[in-house]
C-alpha positions as CSV (number, residue, x, y, z in Angstrom):
1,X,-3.9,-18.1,16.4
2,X,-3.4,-15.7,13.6
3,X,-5.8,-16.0,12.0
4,X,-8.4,-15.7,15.5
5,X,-6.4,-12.4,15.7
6,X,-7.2,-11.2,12.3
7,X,-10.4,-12.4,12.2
8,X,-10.8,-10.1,15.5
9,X,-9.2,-7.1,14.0
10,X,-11.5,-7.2,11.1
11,X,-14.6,-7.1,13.1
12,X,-13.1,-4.7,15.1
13,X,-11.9,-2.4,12.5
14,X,-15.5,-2.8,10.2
15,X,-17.1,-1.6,13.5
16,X,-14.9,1.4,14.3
17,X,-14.8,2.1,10.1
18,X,-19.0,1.8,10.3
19,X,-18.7,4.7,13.1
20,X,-16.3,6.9,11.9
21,X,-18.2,6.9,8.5
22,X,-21.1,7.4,10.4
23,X,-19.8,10.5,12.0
24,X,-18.1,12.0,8.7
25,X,-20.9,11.4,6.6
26,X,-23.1,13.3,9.1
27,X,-20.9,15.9,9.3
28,X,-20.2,16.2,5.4
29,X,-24.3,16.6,5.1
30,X,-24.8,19.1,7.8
31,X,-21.6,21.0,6.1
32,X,-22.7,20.2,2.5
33,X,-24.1,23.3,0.7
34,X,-24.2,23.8,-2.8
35,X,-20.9,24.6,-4.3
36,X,-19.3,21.6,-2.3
37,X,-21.5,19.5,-5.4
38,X,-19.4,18.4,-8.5
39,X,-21.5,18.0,-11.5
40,X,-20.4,17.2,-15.0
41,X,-19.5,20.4,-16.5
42,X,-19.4,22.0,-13.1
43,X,-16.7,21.7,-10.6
44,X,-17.1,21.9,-7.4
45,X,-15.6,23.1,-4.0
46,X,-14.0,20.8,-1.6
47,X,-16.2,20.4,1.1
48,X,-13.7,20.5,4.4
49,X,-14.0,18.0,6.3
50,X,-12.9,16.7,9.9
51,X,-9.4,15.6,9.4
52,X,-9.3,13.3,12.6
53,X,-12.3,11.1,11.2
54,X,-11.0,11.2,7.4
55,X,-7.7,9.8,8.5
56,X,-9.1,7.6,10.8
57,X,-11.5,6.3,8.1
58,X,-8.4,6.0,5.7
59,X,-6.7,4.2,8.6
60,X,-9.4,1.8,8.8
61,X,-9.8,0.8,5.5
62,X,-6.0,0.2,4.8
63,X,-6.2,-1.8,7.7
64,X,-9.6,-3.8,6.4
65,X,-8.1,-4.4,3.3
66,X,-4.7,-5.5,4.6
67,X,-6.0,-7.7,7.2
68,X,-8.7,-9.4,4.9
69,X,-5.6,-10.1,2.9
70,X,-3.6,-11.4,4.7
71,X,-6.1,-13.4,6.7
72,X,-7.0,-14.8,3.1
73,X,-3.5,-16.1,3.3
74,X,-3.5,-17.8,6.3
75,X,-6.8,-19.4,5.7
76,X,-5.5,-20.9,2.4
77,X,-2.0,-22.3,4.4
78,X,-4.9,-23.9,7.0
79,X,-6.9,-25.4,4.2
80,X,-3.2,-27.4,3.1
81,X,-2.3,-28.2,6.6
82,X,-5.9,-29.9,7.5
83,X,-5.7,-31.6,4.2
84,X,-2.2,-32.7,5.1
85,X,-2.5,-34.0,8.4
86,X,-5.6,-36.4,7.3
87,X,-3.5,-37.4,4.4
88,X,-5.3,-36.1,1.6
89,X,-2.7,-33.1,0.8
90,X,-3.6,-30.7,-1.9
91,X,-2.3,-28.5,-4.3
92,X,-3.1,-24.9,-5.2
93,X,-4.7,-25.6,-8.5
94,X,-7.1,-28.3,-6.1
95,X,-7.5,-25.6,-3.3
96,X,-8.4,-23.2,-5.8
97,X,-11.2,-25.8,-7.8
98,X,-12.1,-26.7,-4.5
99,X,-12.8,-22.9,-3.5
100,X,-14.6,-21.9,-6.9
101,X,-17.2,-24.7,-6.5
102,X,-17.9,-23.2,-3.3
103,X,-18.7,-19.7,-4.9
104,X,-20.2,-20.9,-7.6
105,X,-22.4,-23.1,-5.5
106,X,-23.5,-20.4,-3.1
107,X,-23.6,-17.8,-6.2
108,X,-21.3,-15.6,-5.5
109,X,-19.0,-13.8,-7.6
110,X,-16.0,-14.7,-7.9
111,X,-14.1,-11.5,-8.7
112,X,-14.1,-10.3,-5.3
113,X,-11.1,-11.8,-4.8
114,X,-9.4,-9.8,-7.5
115,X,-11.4,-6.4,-6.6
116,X,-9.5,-7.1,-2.6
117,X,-6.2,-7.7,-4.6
118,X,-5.9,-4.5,-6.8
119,X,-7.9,-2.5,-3.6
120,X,-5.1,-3.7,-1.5
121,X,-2.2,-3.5,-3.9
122,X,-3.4,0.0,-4.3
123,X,-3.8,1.4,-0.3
124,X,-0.6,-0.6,-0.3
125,X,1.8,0.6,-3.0
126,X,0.5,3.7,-5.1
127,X,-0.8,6.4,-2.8
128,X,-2.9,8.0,-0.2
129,X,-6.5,7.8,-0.8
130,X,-8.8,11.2,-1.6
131,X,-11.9,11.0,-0.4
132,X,-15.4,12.1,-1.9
133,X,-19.0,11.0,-1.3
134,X,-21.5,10.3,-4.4
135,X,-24.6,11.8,-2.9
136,X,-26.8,10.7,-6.2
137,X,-28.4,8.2,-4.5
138,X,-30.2,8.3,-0.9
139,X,-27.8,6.6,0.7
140,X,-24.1,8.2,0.5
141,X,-21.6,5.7,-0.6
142,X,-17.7,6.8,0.3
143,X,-15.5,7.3,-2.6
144,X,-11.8,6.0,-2.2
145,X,-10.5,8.3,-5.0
146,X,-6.7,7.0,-7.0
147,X,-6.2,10.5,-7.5
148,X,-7.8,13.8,-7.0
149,X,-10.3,14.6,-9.6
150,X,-13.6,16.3,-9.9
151,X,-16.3,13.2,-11.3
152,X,-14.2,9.6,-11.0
153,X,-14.9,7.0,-13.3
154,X,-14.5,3.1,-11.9
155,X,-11.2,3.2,-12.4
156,X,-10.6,5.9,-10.7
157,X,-12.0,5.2,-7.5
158,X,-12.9,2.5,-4.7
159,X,-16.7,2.3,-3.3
160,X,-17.2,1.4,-0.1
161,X,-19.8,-0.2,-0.9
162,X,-17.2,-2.9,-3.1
163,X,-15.5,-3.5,-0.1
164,X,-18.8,-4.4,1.4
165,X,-19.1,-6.6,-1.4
166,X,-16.0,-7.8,-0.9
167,X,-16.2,-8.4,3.1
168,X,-19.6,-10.6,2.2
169,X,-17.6,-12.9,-0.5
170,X,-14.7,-13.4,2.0
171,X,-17.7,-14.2,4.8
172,X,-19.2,-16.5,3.0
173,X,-15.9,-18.3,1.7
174,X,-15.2,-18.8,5.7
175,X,-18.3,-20.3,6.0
176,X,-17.7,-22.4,3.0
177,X,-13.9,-23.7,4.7
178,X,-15.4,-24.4,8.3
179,X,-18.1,-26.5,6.7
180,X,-15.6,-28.0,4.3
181,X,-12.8,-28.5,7.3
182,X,-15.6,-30.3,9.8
183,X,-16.4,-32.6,6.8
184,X,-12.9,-33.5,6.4
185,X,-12.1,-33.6,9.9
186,X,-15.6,-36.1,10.2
């Protein structure tokens, strides 16, 4: 049951996330002139910005992250109670072989997991999040600054477009368990 209700929120909260970016980032562009640009060796301007959709947007990612999280948690406490009640218990080192040769057999990286951990640890425990959009490429991609400074290096920020990353690791990883869980059940 918890983890149908996560599941849910998740969808839920990537949809309402999707549209409040939506909305922001439209409103940032139309707003957007040139001294709201940071450059390297020229600061910028904040760019102000609609405070109901920038806290919503914050809201929705700590909730993304948490959620994922935690429904990460549940999933692996499944995994040991399926393999449990057909008697073939595991431990976490197995669970955690087990999951690795899933992800390495569908290709996916494994340091998603760790990128969700120190994302999460972060909306969690250190701070409120700044936000900025890197407008050098096309497509916009939301900046979940640490702190508030003018041009973030990796460290110093989140992309949204990790946590999309992210989000399609965790996806695939569920996809990996329910086939692995109706094998086992077979």
């Amino acid at each position: 049951m918890h983890i149908s209700i996560r599941l849910n929120l998740l969808h839920w909260a990537t949809i309402r996330l999707n549209g409040n970016l939506k909305a922001l980032k439209s409103k940032a562009s139309a707003a957007k002139l040139p001294q709201h640009v940071f450059s390297p060796g020229k600061p910028g301007v904040a760019l102000p910005i609609d405070n109901e959709l920038k806290y919503l947007a914050i809201a929705d990612m700590h909730l993304f992250v948490t959620e994922l999280d935690a429904c990460i948690d549940h999933l692996k406490v499944f995994m040991h109670e399926v393999h449990a009640y057909v008697g073939k218990p595991i431990d976490d080192a197995t669970r955690i072989a087990i999951i690795n040769g899933w992800m390495q057999k569908r290709g996916i990286d494994p340091k998603w997991f760790g990128r969700l951990a120190h994302c999460r640890n972060f909306v969690a425990h250190k701070g409120a999040l700044y936000l900025a959009f890197d407008i050098t490429r096309p497509d916009w991609d939301l900046l979940l600054l640490k702190e508030n400074v003018q041009i973030p290096t990796p460290t110093q920020c989140f992309r949204l477009s990790e946590l999309v990353e992210i989000h399609k690791g965790f996806a695939a990883c569920k996809q990996a368990l329910q086939d692995h869980l109706v094998d086992l059940l077979a």
